[in-house]
C-alpha positions in Angstrom: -15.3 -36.9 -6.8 -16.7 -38.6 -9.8 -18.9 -42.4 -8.8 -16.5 -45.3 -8.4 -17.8 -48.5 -9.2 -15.5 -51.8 -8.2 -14.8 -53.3 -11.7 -12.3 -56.0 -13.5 -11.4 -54.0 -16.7 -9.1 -51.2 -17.3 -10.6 -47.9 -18.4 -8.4 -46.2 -20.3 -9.3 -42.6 -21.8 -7.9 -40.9 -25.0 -8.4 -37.1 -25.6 -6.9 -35.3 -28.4 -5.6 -31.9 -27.6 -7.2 -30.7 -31.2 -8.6 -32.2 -34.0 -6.6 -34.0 -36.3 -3.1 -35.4 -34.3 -4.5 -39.0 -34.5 -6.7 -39.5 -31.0 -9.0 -42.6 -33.1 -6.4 -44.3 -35.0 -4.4 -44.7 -32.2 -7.5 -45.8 -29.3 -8.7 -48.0 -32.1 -5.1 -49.9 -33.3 -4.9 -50.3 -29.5 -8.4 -51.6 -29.4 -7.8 -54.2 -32.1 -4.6 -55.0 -30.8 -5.9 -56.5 -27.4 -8.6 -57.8 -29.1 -6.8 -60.2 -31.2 -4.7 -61.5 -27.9 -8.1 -63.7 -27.9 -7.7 -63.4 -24.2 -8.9 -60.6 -24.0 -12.6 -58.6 -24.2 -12.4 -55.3 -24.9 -14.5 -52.3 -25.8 -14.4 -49.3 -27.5 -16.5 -46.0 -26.1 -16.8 -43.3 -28.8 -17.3 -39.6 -27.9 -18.2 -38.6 -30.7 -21.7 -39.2 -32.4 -21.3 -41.9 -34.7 -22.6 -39.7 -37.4 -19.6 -37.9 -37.6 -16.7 -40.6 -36.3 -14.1 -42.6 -38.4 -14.0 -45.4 -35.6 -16.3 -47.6 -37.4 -14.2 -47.1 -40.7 -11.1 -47.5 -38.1 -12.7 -50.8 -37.1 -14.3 -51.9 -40.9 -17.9 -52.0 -39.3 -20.8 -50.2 -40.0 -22.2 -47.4 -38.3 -25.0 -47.5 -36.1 -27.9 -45.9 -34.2 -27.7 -47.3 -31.0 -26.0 -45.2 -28.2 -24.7 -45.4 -24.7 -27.5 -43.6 -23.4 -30.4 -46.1 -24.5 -28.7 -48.5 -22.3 -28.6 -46.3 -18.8 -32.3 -47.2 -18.0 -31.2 -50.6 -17.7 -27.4 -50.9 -16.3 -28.8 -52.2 -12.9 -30.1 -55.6 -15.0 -27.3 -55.3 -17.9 -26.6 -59.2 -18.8 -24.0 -60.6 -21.6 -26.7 -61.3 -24.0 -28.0 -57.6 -24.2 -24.8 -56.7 -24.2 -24.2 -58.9 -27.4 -27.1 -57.8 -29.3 -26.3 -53.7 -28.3 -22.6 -53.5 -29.3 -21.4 -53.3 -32.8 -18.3 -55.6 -33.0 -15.0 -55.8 -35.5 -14.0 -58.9 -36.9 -11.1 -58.8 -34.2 -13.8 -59.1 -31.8 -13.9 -55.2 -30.3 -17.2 -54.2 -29.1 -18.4 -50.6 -30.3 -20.8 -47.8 -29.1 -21.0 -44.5 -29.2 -21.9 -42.7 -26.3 -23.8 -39.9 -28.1 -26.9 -40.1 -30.8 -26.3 -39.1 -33.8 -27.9 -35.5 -33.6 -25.6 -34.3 -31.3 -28.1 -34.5 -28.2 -26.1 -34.6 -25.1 -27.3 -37.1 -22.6 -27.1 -36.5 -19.1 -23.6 -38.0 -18.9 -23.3 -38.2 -15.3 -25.7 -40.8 -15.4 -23.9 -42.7 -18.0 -20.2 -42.3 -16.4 -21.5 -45.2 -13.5 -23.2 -47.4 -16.9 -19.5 -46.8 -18.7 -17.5 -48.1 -15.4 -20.0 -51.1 -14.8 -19.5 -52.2 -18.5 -15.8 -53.0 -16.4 -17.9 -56.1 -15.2 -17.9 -58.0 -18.6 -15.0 -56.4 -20.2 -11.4 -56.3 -19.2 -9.9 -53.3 -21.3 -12.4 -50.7 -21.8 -11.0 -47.1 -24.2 -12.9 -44.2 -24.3 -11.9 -42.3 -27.6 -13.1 -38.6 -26.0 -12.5 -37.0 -29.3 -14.7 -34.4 -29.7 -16.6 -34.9 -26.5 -17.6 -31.7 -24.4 -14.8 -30.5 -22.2 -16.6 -30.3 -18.7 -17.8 -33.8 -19.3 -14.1 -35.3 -20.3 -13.2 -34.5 -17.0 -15.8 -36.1 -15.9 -14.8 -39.7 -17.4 -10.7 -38.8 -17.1 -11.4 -38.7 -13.4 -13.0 -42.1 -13.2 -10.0 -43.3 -16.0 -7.5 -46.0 -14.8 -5.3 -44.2 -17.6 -5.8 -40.5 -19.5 -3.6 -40.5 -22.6 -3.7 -37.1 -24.0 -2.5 -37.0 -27.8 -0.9 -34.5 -29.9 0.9 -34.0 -32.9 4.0 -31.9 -32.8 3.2 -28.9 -34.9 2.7 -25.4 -33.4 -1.5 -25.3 -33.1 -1.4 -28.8 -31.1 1.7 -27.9 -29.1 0.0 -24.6 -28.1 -3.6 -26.8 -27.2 -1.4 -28.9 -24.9 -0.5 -26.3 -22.7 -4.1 -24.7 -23.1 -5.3 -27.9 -21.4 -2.7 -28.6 -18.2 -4.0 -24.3 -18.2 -7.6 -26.1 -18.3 -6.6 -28.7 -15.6 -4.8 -27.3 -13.0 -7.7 -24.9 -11.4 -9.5 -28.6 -10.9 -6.1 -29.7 -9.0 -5.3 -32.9 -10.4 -2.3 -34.4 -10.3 -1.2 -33.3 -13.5 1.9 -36.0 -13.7 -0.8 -38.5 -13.4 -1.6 -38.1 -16.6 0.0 -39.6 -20.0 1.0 -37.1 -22.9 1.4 -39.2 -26.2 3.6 -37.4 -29.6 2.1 -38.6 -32.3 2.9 -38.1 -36.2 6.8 -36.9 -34.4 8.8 -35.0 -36.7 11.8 -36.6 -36.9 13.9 -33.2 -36.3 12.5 -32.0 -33.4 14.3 -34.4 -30.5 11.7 -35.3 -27.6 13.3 -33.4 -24.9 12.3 -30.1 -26.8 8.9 -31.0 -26.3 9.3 -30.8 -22.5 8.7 -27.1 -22.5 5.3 -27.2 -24.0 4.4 -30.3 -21.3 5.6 -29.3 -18.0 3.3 -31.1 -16.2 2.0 -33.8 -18.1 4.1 -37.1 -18.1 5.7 -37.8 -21.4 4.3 -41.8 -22.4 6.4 -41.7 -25.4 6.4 -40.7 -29.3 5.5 -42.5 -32.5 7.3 -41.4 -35.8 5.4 -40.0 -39.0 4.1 -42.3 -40.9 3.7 -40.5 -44.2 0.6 -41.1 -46.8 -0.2 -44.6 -45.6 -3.3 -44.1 -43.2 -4.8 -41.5 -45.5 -4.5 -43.7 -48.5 -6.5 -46.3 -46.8 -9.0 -43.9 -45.5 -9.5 -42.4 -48.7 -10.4 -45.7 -50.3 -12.4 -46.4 -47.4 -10.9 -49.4 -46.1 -9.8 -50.5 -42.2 -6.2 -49.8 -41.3 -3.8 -50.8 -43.0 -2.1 -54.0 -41.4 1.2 -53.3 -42.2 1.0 -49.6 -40.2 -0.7 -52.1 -37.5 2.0 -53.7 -37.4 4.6 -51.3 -37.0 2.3 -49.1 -34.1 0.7 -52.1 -32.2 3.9 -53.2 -30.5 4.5 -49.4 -29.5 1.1 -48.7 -28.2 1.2 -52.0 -26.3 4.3 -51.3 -24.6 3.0 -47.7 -23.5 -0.3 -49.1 -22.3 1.0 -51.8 -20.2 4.0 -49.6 -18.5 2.5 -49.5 -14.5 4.4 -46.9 -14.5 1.9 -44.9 -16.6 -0.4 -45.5 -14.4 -2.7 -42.7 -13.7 -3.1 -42.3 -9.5 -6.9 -42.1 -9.9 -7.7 -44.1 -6.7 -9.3 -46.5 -9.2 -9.3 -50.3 -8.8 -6.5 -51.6 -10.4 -4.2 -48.3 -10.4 -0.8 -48.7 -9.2 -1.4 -46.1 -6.9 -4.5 -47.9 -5.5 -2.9 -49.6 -2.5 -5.2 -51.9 -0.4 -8.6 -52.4 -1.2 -9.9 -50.5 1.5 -8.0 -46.9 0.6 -9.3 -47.1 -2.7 -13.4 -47.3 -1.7 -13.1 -44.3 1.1 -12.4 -40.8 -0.2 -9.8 -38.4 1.9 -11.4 -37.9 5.3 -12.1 -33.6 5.3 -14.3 -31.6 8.6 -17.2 -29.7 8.4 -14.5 -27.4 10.1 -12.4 -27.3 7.2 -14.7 -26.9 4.7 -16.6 -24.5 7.0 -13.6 -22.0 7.3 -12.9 -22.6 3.6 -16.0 -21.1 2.7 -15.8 -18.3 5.4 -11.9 -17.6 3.9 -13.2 -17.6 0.1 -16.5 -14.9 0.5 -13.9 -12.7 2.2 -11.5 -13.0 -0.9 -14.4 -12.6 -2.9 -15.8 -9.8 -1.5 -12.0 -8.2 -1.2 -12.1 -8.5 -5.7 -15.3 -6.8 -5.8 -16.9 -9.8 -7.0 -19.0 -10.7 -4.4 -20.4 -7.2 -3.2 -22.3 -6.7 -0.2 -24.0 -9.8 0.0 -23.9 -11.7 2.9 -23.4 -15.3 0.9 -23.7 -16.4 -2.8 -26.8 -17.9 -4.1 -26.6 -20.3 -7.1 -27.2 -18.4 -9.4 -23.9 -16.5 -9.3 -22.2 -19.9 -9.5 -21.4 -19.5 -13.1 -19.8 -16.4 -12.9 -18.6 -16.2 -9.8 -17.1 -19.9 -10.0 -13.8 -19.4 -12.2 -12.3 -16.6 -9.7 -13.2 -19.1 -6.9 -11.8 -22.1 -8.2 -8.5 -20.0 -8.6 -8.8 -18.7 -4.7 -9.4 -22.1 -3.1 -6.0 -23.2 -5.3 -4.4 -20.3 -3.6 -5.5 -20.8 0.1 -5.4 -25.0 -0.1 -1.3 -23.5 -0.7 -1.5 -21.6 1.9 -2.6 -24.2 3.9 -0.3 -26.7 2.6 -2.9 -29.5 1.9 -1.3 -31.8 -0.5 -2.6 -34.8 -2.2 -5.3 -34.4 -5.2 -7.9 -36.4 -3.7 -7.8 -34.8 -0.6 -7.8 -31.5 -2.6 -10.4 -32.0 -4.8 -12.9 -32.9 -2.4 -12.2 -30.0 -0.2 -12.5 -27.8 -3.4 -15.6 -29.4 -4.8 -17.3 -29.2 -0.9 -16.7 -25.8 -0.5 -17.8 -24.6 -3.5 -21.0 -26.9 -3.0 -21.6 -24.5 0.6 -20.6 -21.6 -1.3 -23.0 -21.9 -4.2 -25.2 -25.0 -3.8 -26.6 -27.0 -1.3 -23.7 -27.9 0.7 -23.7 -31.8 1.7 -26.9 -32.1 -0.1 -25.5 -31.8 -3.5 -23.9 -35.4 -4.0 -27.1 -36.6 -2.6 -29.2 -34.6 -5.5 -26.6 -36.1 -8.4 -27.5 -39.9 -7.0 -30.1 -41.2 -9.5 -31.0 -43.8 -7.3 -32.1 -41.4 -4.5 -35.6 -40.2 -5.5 -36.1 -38.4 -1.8 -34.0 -36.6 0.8 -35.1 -35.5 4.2 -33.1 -33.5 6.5 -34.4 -34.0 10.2 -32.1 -31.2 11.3 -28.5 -30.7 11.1 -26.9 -33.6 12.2 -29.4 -36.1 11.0 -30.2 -37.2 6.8 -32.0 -39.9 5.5 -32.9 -40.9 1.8 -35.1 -43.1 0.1 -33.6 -45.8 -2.7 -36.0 -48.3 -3.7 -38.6 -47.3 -2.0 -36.9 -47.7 1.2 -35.1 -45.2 4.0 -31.5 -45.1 4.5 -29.9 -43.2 6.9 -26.9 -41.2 5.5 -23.4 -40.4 7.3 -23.5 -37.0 5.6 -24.2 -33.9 7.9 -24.1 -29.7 8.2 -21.9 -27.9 10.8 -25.0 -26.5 12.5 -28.8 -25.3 12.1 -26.9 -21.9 10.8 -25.6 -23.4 8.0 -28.7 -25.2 7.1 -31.0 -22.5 7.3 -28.7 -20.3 5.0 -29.0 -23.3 2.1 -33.0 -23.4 2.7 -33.1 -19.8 2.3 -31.3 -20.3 -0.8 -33.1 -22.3 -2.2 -36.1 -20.2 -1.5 -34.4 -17.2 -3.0 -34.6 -17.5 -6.5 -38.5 -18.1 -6.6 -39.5 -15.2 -4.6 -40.5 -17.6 -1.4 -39.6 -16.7 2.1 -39.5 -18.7 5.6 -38.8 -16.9 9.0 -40.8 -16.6 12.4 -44.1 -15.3 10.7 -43.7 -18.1 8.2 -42.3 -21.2 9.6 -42.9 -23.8 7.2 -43.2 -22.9 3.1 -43.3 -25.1 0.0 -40.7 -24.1 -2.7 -38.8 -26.1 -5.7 -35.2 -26.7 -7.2 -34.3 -24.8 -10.2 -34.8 -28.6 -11.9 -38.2 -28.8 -10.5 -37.8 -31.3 -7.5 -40.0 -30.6 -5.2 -39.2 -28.9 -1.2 -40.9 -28.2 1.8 -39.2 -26.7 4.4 -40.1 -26.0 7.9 -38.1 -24.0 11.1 -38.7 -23.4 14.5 -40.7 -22.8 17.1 -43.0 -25.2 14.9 -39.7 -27.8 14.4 -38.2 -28.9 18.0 -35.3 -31.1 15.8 -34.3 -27.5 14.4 -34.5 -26.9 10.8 -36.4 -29.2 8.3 -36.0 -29.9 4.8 -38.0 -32.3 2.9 -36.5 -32.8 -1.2 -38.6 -34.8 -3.8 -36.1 -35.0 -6.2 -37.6 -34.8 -9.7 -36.1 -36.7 -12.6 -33.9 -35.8 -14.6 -35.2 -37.8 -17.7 -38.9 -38.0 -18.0 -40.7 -41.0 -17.6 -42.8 -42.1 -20.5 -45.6 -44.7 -20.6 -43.4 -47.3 -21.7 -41.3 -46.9 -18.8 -44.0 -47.3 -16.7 -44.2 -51.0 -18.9 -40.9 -51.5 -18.2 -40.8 -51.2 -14.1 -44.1 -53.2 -13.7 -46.4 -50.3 -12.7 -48.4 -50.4 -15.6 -50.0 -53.4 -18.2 -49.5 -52.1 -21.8 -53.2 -53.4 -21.6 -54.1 -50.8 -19.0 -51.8 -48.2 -21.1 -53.9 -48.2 -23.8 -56.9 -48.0 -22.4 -55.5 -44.6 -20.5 -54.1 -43.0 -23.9 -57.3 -43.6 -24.8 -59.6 -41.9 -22.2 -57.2 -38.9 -22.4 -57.6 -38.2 -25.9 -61.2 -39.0 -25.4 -60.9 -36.1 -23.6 -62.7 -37.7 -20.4 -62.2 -35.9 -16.4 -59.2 -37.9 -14.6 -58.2 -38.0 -11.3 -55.0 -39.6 -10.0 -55.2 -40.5 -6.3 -53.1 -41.9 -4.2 -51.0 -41.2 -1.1 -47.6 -39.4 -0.5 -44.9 -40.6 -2.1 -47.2 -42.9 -4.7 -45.8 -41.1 -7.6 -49.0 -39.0 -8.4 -46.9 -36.5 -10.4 -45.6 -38.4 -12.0 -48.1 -40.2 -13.7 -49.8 -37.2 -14.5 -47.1 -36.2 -16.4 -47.1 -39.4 -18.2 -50.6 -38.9 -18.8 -50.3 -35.7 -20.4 -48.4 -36.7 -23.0 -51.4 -38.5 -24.5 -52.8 -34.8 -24.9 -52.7 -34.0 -29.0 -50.0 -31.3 -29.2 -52.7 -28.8 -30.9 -54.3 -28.0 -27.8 -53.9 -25.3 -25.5 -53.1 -26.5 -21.9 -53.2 -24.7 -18.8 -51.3 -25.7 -15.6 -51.4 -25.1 -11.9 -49.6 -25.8 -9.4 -48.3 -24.5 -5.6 -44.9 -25.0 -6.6 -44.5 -25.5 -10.3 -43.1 -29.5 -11.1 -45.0 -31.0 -14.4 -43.0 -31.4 -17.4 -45.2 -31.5 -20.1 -43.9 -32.6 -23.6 -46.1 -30.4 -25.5 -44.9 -26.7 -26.9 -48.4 -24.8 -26.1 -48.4 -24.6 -22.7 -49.1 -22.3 -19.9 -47.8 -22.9 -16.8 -49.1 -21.0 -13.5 -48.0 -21.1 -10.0 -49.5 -20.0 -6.9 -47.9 -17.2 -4.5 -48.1 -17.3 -0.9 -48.8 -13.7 0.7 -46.0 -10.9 1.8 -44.3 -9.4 4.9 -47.5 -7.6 5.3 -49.4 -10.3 4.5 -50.7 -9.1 1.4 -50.3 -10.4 -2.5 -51.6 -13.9 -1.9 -53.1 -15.8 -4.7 -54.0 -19.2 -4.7 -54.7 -22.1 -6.3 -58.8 -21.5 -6.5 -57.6 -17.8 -7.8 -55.9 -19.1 -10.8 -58.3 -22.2 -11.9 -60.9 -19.2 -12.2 -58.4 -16.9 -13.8 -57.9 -19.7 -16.4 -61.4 -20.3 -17.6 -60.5 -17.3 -18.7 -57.5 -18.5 -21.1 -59.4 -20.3 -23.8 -58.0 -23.2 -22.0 -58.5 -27.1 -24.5 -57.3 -28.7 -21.0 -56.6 -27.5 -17.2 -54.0 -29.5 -15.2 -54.2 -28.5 -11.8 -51.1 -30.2 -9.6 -53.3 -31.3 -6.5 -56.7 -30.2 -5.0 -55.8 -29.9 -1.8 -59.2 -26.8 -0.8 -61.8 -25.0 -1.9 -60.2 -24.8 -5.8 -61.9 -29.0 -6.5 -65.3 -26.8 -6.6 -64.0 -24.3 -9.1 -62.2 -27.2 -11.1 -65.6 -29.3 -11.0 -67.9 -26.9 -12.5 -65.2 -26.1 -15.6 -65.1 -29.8 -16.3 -68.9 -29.3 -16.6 -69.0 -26.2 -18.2 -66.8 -27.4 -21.3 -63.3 -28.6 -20.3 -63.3 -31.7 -20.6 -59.8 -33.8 -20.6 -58.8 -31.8 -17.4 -56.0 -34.0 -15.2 -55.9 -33.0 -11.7 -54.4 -35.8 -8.2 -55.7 -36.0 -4.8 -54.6 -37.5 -1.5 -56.9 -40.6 -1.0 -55.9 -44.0 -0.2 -59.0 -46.1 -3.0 -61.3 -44.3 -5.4 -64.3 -44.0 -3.3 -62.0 -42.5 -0.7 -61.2 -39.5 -3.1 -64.5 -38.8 -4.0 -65.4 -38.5 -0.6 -62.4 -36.0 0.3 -63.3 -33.8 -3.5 -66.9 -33.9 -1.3 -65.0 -32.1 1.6 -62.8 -29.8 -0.4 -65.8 -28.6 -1.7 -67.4 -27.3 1.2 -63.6 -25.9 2.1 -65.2 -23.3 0.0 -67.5 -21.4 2.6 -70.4 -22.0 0.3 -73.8 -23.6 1.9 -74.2 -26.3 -0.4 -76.4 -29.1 -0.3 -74.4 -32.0 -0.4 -76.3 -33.9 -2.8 -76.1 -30.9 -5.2 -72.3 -31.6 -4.2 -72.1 -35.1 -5.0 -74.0 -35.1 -8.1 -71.6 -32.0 -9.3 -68.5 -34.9 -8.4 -71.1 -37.7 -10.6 -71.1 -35.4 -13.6 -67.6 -34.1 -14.0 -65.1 -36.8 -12.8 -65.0 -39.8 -15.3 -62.2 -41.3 -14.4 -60.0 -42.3 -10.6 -57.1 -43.5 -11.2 -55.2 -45.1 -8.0 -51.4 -44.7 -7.9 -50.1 -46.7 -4.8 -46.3 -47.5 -3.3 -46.5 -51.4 -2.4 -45.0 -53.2 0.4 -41.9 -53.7 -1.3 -41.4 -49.8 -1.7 -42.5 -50.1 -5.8 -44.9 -47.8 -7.4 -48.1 -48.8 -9.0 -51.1 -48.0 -10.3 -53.3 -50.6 -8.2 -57.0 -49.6 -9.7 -59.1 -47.5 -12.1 -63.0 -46.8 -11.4 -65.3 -45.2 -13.9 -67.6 -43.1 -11.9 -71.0 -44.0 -13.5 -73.5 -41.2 -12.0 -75.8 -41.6 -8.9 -78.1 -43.9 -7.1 -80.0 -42.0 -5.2 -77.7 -40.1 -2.6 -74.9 -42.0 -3.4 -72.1 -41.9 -6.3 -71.4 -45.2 -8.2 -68.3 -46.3 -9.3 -67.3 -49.5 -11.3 -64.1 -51.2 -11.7 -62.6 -51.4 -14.8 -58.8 -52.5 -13.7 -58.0 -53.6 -10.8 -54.3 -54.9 -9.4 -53.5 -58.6 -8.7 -50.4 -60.4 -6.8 -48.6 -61.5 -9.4 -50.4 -60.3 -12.6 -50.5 -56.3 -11.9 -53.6 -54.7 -13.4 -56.0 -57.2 -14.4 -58.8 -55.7 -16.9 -62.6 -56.3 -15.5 -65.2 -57.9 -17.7 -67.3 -55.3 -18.3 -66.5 -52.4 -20.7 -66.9 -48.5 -19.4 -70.2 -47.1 -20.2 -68.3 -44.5 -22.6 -67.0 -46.9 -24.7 -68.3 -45.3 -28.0 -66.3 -41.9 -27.3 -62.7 -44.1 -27.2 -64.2 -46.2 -30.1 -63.7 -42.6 -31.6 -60.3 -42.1 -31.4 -59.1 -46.0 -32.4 -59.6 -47.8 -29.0 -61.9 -50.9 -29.0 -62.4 -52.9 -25.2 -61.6 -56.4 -26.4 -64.3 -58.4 -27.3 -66.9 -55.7 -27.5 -68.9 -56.1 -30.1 -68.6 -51.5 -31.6 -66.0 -51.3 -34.5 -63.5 -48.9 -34.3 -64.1 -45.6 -36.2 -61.5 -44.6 -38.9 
């Protein structure tokens, strides 16, 4: 099941079954007519990109830039006023936005369905013209619709797409007389019962008669619709749209097949059991076709092909089983597939934007992390069995193992969140599975801005010292969002450089296009193969490497990193575990000698002096924020000891406050356009 989000307005979806049979003139007549009830506020969701819509001809308004999408950062602080400023609106009073930009760019709309159901807040009729918009994702928003009108003309092609979409529908199991089936442009000698056969299971909302030449007239000279074809449509349309009995039984607030408050915020109650011999019943079937094989279970990377023939078993044994009810249905045909292909009950947890970590302490126990804080979740897995078969999958498709010989092993999604995993004997709770989920949309410097972890002040000064090519290290401790900065970082790297990156399990995201990315391999059965971190930052001196980004120092590798920052690679990014600046240089002191090496360790420290420029402290505050709390310029030595200096440093209130006194490299970022205020060097053109 789709998010549901408790909401005032009405969401109300329109989907052509083709192009052409009227899906925008008829959302925005609707639209318009609401509107001018003055009562009203209503808005108008277009699926397609605005580039290529007639809605804002529809609606006599200008096209525009702006897009749903822009807004999803922000829909936890949405107020009227942005809302004013983002929407385009009609001189009726409709407010208008596209969902997609104009290049055809598909956002990531299951973060935007929750933005689209909260706009239900401010608005109290919300229509989403789907026309156009991909077919996975309609479902998507028709499932989280108060009302789905599908519309279609009456001439063969459209008549044929109707029943190619209830064909499209019915694997998914909804309740196909839940949804609305509108004739438009009816030919007056085709009666409306004949149109039954080509909609069996859609419920018929009604018809509206050809109209003739008078809508294309008016489009051809470019002007809104005509009022007198308003006039003769609004009072059909308004009928339709108001008919309870239309409703669609979405479970949604406001849906006459709601009921009480509290059956619409719980989904069906289903058992592990269920779902458990669901899954046992469907790799039996599948193995049965052939499609399956030998294998013991699926992985997810057959869930693409493998998915279609399942969908259309499950359909066959919830009949079997008599389980009726589309909720209910659904959720049993969406879980199973999730243990049969995905993570099992970890998969709504992974499609939660607001959960950033999830750690499963065992079977029968799951928290997450929102906000910087843990929650415990009511979501569990039948038994240590069935979690060890989806850490095993996960492991699969990167060529990582975990069993008795290895008990514990760090691996990634196929998105690149981040997973360590660990079993018993070493685990007495049973199996353990640690997720750092990694975004879906990445983070630039301005969001950084944004959120309150970084000054633009601060910003600047960073861009700076990366195209200055100066040694960074972020430090900080787990969870402090080290990665992530260094991927925001990264992107101040000019894109003509050659980058090098390497990691233990591969998670940066860099924007640029030349860029090599390495990752570590642990050994084999026979405990043979390994190579590590330390064996590929030598192997990539060997690259012609501009920069080298290595993940984390965690051993011996901080030696080989230190001595190619001195040998001619500068502008290499690396993080470290370390809870302040000083503290880091002391642990890169101890990594060093991690190395086997007899070193003296003022031959050590002065290797640190010479090759680090730059600490950068990342640190997660009391009230489970993220910031960057301080950044040191190491200056060189005194004696036995490394010197550091200040150059930000965080403040209750203010964030990073900028010291007095400028780095002691301030001509190299007077180089590439920076200038510490108040200092007296002009900047360079």
């Amino acid at each position: 099941m789709g998010p549901t989000i408790e909401t005032r307005g009405n969401v109300t979806a329109f989907l052509g079954v083709k192009g052409g049979v009227g899906c925008s003139v008829l959302s925005a007549l609707l639209a318009r007519t609401w509107a001018k009830k003055g009562q009203k506020k209503v808005a108008l969701i277009d699926g397609t990109p605005s580039a290529y819509s007639l809605l804002p001809t529809f609606l006599g308004i200008p096209s525009t830039n702006r897009h749903l999408g822009q807004l999803q950062p922000y829909q936890d602080r949405l107020t009227p006023k942005m809302l004013e400023t983002f929407f385009s609106l009609s001189a009726e009073g409709v407010a208008y936005v596209p969902i997609r930009p104009n290049d055809e760019t598909s956002p990531l709309f299951q973060d935007i369905l929750p933005l689209t159901q909260k706009l239900g807040q401010w608005f109290d009729e919300i229509f989403l013209d789907l026309s156009g918009f991909p077919v996975k994702e309609s479902f998507l928003f028709m499932e989280n619709s108060h009302k789905v009108f599908f519309v279609s003309s009456t001439d063969p092609a459209a008549l044929t797409a109707v029943t190619q979409w209830e064909k499209r529908l019915l694997p998914l199991h909804f309740q196909l007389q839940g949804f609305n089936i509108l004739f438009n442009q009816m030919d007056p000698s085709r009666p409306p019962k004949d149109l039954s056969i080509w909609a069996k299971h859609f419920q018929q909302a009604g018809t509206i008669p050809f109209l003739g030449e008078a809508l294309s007239i008016d489009l051809l000279e470019n002007k809104p619709i005509h009022s007198n074809l308003e006039k003769i449509l609004s009072p059909v349309l308004t009928k339709i749209i108001s008919d309870g009995s239309h409703l669609a039984p979405f479970g949604l607030p406001g849906s006459a097949s709601s009921g009480s408050p509290e059956s619409t915020s719980r989904p069906p109650v289903v058992s592990l059991e269920q779902i458990h011999q669901l899954h046992q019943n469907l790799l039996e079937r599948l193995r049965k076709t052939g499609a399956l094989k030998d294998q013991k279970n699926a992985d997810m990377l057959q869930r693409q092909a493998l998915e279609p023939n399942a969908r259309e078993i499950l359909g066959q044994l919830l009949q079997e089983m008599d389980v009726q009810g589309r909720e209910l249905r659904q959720q049993l045909v969406s879980e199973t597939l999730n243990l049969a292909f995905g993570l099992g009950p970890l998969e709504p947890l992974l499609q939660n934007g607001e959960i950033t970590e999830i750690m499963v302490n065992g079977p029968g126990q799951i928290y997450v992390e929102k906000r910087g804080r843990l929650e415990k979740t009511e979501v569990h897995f039948l038994d240590d069995l069935q979690l060890r078969t989806v850490i095993e999958r996960i492991l699969a498709p990167i060529g990582r193992r975990i069993d008795e010989s290895q008990p514990y092993v760090d691996g990634r999604l196929m998105d690149g969140s981040r997973v360590n995993a660990v079993i018993p004997p070493l685990s007495l709770n049973g199996p353990i599975l640690t997720i750092r989920k990694f975004s879906k949309r990445k983070l630039a410097v301005e969001d950084l801005i944004q959120y309150g972890s970084l000054t633009r002040e601060a910003a600047d000064f960073l861009g700076a010292c990366v195209r200055a090519k100066k040694n960074i290290v972020v430090s900080g401790g787990t969870g402090s969002g080290k990665t992530t900065l260094l991927n925001i970082l990264s992107n101040f790297i000019p894109s003509h450089e050659r980058i090098v990156t390497i990691e233990d399990s591969a998670e940066l995201q860099l924007s640029q296009d030349h860029v090599v990315r390495l990752e570590s391999r642990p050994a084999n059965l026979e405990g043979k193969g390994q190579v590590a971190i330390r064996d590929l930052v030598i192997n990539a001196l060997r690259m012609r490497p501009d920069r080298i980004v290595v993940g984390e120092c965690r051993g011996g590798e901080a030696l080989d990193m230190l001595q190619a920052m001195n040998t001619g690679h500068d502008g290499s990014l690396t993080t470290a575990h370390a809870n302040s600046p000083r503290d880091v240089l002391s642990r890169l002191e101890t990594m060093c000698l991690f190395t086997g090496l007899d070193l003296p360790l003022k031959a050590v420290r002065e290797q640190i002096a010479r090759a680090v420029h730059l600490v950068v402290q990342q640190s997660r505050l009391s009230d489970g924020k993220r910031s960057v709390t301080q950044v040191s310029q190491v200056q060189g030595m005194e004696g036995d000891v490394i010197i550091t200096q200040d150059v930000f440093t965080y403040e209750d209130g203010k964030g990073l406050v900028r010291r007095p006194f400028a780095p002691s490299f301030i001509g190299d970022l007077n180089a590439v356009g920076y200038q510490w205020p108040g200092h007296p060097e002009k900047v360079k053109a």
